[in-house]
PDB file of N, CA, C and O in Angstrom, chain B, residues numbered from 101:
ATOM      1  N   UNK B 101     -61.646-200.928 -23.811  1.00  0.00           N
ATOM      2  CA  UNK B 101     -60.405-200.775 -24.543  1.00  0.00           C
ATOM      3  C   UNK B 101     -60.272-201.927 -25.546  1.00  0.00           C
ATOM      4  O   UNK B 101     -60.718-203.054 -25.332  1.00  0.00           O
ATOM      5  N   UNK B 102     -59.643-201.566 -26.625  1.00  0.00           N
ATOM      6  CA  UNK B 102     -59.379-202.454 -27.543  1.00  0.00           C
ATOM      7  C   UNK B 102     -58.471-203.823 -27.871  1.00  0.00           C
ATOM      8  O   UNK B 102     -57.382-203.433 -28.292  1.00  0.00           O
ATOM      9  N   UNK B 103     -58.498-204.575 -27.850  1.00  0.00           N
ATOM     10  CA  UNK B 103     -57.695-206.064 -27.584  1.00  0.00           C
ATOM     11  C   UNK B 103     -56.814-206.152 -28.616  1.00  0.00           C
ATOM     12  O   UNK B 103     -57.475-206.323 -29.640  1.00  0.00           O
ATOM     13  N   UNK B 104     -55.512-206.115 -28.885  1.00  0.00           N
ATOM     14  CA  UNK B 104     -54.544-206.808 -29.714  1.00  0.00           C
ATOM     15  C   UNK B 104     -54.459-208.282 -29.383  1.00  0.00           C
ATOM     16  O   UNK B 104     -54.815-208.837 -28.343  1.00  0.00           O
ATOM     17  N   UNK B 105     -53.928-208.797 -30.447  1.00  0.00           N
ATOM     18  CA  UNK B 105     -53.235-210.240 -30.269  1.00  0.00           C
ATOM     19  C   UNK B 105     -51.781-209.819 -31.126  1.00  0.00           C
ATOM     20  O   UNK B 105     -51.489-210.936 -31.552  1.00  0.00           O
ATOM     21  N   UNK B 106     -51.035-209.187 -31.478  1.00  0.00           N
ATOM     22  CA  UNK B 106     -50.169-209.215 -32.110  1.00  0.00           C
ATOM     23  C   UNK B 106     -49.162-210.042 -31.284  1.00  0.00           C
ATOM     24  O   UNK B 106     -49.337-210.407 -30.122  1.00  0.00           O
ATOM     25  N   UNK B 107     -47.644-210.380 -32.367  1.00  0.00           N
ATOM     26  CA  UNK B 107     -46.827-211.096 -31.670  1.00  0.00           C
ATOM     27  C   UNK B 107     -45.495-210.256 -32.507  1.00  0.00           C
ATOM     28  O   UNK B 107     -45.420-209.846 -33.666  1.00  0.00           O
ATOM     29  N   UNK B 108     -44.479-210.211 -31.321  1.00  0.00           N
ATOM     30  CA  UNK B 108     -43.129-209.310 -31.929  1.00  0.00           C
ATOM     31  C   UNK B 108     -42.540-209.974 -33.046  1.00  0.00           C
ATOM     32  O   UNK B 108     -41.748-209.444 -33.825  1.00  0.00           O
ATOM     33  N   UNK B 109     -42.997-211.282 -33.104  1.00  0.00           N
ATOM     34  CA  UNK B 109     -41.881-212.028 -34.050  1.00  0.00           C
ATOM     35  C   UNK B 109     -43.243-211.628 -35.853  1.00  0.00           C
ATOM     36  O   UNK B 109     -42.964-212.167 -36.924  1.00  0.00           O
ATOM     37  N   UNK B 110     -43.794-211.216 -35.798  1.00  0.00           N
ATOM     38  CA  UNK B 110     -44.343-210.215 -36.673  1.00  0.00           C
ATOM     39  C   UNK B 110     -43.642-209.019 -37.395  1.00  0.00           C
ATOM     40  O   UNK B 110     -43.147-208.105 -36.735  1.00  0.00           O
ATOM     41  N   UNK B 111     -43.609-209.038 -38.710  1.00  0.00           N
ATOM     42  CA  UNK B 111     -43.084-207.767 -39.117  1.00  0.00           C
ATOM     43  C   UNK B 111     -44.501-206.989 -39.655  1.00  0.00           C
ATOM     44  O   UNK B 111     -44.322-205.965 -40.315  1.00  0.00           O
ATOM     45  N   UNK B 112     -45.472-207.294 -39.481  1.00  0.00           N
ATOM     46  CA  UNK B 112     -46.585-206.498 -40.484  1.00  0.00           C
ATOM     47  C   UNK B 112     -48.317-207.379 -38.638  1.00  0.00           C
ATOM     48  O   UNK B 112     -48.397-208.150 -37.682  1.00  0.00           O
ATOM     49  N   UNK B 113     -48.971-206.570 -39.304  1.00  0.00           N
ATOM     50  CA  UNK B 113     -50.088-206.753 -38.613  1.00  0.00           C
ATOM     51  C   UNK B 113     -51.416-205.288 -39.531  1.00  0.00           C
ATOM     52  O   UNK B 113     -51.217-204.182 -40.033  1.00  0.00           O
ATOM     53  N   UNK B 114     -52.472-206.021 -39.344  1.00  0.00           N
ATOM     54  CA  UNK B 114     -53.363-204.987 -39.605  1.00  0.00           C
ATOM     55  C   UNK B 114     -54.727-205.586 -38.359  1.00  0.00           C
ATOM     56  O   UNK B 114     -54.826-206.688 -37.820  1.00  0.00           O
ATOM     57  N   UNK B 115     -55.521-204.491 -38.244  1.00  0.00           N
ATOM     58  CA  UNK B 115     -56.777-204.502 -37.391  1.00  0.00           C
ATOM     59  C   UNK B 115     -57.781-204.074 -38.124  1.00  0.00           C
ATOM     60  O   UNK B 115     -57.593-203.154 -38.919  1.00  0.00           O
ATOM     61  N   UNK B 116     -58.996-204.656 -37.986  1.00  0.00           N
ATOM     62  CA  UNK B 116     -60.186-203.796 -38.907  1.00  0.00           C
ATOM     63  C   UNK B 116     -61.019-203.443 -37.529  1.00  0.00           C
ATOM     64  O   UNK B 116     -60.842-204.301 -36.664  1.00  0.00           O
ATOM     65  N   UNK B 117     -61.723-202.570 -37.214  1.00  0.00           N
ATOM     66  CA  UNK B 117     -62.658-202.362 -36.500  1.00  0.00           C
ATOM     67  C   UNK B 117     -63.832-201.991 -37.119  1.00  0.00           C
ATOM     68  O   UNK B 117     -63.744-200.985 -37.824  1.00  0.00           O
ATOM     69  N   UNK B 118     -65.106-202.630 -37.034  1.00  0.00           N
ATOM     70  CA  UNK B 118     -66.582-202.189 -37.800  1.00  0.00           C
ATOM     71  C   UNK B 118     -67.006-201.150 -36.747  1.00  0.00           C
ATOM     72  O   UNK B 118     -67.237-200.035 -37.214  1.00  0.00           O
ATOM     73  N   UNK B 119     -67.140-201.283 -35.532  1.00  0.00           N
ATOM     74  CA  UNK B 119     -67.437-200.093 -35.093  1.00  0.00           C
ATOM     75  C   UNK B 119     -67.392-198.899 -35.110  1.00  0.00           C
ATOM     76  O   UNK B 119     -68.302-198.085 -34.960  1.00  0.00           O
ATOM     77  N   UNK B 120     -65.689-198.667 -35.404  1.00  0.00           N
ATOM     78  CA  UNK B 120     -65.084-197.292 -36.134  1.00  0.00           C
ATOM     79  C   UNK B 120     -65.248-197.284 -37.346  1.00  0.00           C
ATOM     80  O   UNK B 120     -65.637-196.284 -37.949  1.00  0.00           O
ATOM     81  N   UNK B 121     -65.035-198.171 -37.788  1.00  0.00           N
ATOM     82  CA  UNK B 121     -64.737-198.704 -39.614  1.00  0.00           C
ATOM     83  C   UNK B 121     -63.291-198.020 -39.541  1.00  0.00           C
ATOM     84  O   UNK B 121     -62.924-197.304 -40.473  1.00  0.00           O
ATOM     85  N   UNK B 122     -62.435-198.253 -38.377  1.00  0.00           N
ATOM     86  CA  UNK B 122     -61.165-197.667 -38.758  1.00  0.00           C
ATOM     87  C   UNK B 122     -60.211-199.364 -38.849  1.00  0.00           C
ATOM     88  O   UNK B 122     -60.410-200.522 -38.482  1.00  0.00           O
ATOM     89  N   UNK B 123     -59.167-198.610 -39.552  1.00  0.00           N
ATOM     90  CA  UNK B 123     -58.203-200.112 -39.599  1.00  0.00           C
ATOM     91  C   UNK B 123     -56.923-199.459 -38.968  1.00  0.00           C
ATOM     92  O   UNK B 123     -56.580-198.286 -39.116  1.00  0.00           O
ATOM     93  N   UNK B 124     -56.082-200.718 -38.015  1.00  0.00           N
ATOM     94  CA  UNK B 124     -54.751-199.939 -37.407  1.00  0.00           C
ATOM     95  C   UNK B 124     -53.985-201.075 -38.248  1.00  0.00           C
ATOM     96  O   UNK B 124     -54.349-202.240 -38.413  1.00  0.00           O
ATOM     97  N   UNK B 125     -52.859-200.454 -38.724  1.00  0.00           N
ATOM     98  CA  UNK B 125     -52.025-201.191 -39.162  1.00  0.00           C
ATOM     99  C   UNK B 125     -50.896-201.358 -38.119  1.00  0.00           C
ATOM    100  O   UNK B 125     -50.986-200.597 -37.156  1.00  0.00           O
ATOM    101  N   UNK B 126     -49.894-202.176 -38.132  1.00  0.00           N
ATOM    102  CA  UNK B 126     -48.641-202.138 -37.440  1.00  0.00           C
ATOM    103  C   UNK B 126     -47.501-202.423 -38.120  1.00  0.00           C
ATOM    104  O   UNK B 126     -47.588-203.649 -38.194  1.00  0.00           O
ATOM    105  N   UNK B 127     -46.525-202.134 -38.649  1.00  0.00           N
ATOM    106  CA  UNK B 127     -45.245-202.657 -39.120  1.00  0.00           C
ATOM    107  C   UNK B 127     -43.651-203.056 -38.278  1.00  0.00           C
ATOM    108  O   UNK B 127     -43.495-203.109 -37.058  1.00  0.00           O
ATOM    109  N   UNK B 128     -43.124-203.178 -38.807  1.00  0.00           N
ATOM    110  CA  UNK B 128     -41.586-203.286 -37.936  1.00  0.00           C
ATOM    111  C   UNK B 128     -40.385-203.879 -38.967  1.00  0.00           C
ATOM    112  O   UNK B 128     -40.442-204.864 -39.703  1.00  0.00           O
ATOM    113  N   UNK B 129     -39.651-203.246 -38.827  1.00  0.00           N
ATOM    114  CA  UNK B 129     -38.125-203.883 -39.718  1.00  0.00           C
ATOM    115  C   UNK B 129     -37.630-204.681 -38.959  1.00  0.00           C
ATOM    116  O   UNK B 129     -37.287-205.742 -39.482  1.00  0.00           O
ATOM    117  N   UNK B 130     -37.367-204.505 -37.301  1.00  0.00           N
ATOM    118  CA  UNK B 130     -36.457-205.261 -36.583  1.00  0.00           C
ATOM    119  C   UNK B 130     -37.061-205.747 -35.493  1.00  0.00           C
ATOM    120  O   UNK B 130     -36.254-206.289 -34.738  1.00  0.00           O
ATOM    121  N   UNK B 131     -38.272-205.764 -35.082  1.00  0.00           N
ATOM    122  CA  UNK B 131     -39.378-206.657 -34.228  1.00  0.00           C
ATOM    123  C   UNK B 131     -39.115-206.031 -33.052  1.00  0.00           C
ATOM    124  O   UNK B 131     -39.667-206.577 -32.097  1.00  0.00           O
ATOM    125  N   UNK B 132     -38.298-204.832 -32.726  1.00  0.00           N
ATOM    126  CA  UNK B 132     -38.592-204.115 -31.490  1.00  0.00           C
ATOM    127  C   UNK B 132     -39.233-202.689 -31.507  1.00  0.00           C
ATOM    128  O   UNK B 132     -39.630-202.188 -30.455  1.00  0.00           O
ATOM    129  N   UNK B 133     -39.315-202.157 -32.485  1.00  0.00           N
ATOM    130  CA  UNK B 133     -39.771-201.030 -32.821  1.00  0.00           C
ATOM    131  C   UNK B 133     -41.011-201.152 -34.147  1.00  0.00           C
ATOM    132  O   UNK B 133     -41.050-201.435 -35.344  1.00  0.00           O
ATOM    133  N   UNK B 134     -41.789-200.805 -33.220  1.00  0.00           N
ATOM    134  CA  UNK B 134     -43.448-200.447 -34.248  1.00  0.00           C
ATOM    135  C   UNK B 134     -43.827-199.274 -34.350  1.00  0.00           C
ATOM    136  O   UNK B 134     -43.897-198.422 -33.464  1.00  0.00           O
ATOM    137  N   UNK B 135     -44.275-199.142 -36.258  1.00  0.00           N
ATOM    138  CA  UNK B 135     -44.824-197.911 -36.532  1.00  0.00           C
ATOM    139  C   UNK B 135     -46.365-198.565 -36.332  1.00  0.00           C
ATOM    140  O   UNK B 135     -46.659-199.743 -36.536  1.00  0.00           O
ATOM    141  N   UNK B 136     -47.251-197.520 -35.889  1.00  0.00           N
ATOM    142  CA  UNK B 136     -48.724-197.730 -36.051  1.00  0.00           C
ATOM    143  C   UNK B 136     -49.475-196.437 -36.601  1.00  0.00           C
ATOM    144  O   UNK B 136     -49.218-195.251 -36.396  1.00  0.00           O
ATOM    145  N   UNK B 137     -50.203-196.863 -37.154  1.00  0.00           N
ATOM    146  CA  UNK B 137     -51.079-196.243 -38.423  1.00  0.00           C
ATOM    147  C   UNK B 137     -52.450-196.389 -38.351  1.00  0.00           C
ATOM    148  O   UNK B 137     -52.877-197.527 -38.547  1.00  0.00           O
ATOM    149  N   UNK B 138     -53.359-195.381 -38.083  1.00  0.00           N
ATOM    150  CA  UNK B 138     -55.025-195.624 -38.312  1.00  0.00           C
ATOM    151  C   UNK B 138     -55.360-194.976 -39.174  1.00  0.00           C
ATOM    152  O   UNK B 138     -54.605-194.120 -39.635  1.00  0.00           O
ATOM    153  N   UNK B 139     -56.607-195.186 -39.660  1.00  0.00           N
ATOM    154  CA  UNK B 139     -57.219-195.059 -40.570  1.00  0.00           C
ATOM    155  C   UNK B 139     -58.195-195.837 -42.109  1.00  0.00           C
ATOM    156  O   UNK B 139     -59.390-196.135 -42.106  1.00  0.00           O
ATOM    157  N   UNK B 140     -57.473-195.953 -42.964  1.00  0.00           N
ATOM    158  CA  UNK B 140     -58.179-196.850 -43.777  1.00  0.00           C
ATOM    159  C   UNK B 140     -57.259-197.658 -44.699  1.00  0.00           C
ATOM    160  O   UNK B 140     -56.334-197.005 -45.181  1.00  0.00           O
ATOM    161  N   UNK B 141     -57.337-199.022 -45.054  1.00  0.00           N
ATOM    162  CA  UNK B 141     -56.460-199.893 -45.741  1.00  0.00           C
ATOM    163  C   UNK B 141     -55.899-198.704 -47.393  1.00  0.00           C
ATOM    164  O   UNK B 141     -55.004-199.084 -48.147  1.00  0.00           O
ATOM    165  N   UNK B 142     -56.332-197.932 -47.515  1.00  0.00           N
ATOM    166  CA  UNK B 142     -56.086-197.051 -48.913  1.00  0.00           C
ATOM    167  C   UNK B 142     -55.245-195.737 -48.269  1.00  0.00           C
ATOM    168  O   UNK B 142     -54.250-195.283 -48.834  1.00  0.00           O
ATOM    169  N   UNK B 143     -55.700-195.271 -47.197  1.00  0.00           N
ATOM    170  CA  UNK B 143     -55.354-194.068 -46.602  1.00  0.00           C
ATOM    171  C   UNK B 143     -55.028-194.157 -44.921  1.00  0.00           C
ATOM    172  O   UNK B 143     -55.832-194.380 -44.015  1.00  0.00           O
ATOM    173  N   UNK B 144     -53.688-193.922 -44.844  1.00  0.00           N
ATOM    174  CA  UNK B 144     -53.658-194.196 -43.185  1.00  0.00           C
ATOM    175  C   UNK B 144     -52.892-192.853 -42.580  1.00  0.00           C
ATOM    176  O   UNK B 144     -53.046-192.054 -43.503  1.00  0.00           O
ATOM    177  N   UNK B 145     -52.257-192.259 -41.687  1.00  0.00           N
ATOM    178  CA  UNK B 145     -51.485-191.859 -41.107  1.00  0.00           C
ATOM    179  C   UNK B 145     -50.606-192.172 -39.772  1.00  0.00           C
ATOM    180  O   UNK B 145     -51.069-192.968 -38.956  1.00  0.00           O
ATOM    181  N   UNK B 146     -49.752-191.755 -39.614  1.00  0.00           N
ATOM    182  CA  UNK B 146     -49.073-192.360 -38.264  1.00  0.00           C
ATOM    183  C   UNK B 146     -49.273-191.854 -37.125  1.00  0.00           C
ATOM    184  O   UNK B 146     -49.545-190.660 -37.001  1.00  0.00           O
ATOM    185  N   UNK B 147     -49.168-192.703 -36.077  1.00  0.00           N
ATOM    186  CA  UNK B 147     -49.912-191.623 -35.022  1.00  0.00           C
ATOM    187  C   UNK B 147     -48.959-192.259 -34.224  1.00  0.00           C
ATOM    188  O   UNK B 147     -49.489-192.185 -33.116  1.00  0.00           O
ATOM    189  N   UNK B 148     -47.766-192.906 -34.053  1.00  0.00           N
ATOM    190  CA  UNK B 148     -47.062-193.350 -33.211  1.00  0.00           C
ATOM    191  C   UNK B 148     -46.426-194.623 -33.707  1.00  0.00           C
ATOM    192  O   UNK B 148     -46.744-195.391 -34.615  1.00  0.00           O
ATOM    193  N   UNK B 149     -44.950-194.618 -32.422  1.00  0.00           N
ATOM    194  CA  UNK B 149     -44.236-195.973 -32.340  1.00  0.00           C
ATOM    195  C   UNK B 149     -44.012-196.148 -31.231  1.00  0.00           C
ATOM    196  O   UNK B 149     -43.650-195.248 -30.473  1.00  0.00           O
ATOM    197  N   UNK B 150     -44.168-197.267 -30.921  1.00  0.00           N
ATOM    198  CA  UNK B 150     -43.569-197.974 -29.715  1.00  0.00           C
ATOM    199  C   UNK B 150     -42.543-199.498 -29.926  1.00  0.00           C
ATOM    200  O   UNK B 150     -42.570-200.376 -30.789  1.00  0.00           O
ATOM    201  N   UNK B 151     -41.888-199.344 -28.996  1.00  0.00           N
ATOM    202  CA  UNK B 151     -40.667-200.624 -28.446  1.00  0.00           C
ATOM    203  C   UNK B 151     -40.952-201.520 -27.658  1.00  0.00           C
ATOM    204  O   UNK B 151     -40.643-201.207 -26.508  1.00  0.00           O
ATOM    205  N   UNK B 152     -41.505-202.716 -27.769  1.00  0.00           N
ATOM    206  CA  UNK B 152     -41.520-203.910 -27.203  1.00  0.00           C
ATOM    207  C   UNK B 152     -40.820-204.925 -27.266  1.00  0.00           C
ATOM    208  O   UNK B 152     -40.413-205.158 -28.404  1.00  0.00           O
ATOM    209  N   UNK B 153     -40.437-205.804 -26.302  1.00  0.00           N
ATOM    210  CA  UNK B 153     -39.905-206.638 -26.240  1.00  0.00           C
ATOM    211  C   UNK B 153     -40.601-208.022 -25.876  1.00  0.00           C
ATOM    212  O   UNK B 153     -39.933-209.015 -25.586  1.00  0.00           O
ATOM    213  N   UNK B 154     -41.872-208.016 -25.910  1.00  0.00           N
ATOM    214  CA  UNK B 154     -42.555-209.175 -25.491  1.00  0.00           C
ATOM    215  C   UNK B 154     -43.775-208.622 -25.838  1.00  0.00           C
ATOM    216  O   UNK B 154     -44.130-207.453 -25.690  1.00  0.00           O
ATOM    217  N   UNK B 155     -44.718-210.051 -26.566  1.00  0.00           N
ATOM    218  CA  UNK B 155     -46.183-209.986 -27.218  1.00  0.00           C
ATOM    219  C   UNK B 155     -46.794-209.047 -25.859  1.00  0.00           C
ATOM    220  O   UNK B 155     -47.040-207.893 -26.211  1.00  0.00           O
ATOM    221  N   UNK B 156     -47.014-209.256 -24.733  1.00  0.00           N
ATOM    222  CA  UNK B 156     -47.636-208.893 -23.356  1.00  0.00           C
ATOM    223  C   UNK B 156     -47.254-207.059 -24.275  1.00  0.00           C
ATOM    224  O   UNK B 156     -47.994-206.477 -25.069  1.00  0.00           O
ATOM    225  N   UNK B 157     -46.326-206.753 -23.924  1.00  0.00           N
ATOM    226  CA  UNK B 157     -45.847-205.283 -24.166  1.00  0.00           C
ATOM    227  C   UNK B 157     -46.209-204.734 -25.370  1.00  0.00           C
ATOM    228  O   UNK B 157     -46.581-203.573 -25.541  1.00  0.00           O
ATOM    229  N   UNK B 158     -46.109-205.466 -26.080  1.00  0.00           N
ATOM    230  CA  UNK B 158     -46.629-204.295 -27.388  1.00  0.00           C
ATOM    231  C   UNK B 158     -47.722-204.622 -27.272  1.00  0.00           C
ATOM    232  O   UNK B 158     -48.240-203.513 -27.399  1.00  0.00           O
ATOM    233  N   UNK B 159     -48.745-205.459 -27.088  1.00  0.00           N
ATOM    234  CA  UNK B 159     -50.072-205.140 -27.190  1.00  0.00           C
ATOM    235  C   UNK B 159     -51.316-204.522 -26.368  1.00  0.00           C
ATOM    236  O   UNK B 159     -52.472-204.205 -26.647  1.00  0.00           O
ATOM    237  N   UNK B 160     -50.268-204.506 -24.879  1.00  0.00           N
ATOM    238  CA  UNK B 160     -50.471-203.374 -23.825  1.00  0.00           C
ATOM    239  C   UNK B 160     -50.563-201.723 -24.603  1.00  0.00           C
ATOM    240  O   UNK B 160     -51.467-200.894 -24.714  1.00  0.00           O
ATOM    241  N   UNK B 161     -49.056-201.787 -25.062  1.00  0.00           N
ATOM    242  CA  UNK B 161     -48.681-200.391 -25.818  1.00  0.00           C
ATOM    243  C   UNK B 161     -49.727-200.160 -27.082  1.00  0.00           C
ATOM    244  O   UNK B 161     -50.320-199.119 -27.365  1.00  0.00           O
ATOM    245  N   UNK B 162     -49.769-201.243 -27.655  1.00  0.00           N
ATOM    246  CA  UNK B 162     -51.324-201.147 -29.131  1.00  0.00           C
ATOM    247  C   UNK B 162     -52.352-200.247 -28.388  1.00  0.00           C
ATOM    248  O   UNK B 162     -52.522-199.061 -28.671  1.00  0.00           O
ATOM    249  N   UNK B 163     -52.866-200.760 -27.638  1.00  0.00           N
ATOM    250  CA  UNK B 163     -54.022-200.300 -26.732  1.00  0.00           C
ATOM    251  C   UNK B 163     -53.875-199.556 -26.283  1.00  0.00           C
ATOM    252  O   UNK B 163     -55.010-199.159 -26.020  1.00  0.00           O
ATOM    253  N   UNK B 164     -52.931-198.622 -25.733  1.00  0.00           N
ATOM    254  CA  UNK B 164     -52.753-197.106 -25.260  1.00  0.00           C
ATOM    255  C   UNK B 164     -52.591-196.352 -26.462  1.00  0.00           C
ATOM    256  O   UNK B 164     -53.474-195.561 -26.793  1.00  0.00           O
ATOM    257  N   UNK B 165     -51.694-196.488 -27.066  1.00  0.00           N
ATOM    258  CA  UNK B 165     -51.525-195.895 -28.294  1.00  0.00           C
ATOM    259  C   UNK B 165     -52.764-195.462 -29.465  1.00  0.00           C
ATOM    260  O   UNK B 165     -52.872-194.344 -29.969  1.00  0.00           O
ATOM    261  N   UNK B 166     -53.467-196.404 -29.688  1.00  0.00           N
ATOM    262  CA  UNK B 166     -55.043-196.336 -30.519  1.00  0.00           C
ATOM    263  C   UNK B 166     -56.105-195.648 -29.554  1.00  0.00           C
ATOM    264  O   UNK B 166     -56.831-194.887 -30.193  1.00  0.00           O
ATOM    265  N   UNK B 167     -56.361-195.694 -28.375  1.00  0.00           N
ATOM    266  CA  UNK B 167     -57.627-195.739 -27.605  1.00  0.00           C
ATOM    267  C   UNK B 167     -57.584-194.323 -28.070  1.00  0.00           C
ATOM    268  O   UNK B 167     -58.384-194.766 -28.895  1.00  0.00           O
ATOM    269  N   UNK B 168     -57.404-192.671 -28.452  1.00  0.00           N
ATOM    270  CA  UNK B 168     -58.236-192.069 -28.823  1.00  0.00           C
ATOM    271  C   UNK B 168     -58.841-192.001 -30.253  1.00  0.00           C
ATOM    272  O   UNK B 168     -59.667-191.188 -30.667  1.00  0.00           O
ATOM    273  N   UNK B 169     -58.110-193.282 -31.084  1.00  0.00           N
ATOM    274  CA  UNK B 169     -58.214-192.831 -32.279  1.00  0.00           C
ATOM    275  C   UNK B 169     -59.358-194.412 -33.207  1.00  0.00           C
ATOM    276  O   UNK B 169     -59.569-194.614 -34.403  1.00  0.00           O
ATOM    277  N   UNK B 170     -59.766-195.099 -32.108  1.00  0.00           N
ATOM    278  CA  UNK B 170     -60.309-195.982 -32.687  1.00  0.00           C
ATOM    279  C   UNK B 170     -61.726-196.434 -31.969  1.00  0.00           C
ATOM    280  O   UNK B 170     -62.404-197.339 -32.455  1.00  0.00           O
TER     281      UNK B 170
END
């Protein structure tokens, strides 16, 4: 499975993976709610959000959320 380091106090995050050659992006307006996005820094789509309240939690949630798509 794939490792985040993100942190909530983040409003933006991106991931590159060479293996996939996919990139996940992450955003947030208010640091509890994340959109995430795979695909490519030019072209992405959304494939989910999740609500965290602690680095531990959203990057638990990163990693469920991506694992079929990266």
């Amino acid at each position: 499975m794939t490792k985040f380091n993100m942190q909530i106090k983040q409003n933006y995050a991106s991931f590159f993976f060479k293996e996939s050659d996919k990139c996940v992006i992450v955003d947030s307006f208010d640091n509890q709610e994340f959109d995430v996005r795979v695909g490519t820094i030019g072209e992405s789509k959304l494939i989910g959000t999740v609500n965290a309240y602690s680095d531990e939690e959203l990057n638990e949630k990163l990693e469920r959320v991506t694992a079929d798509y990266i």
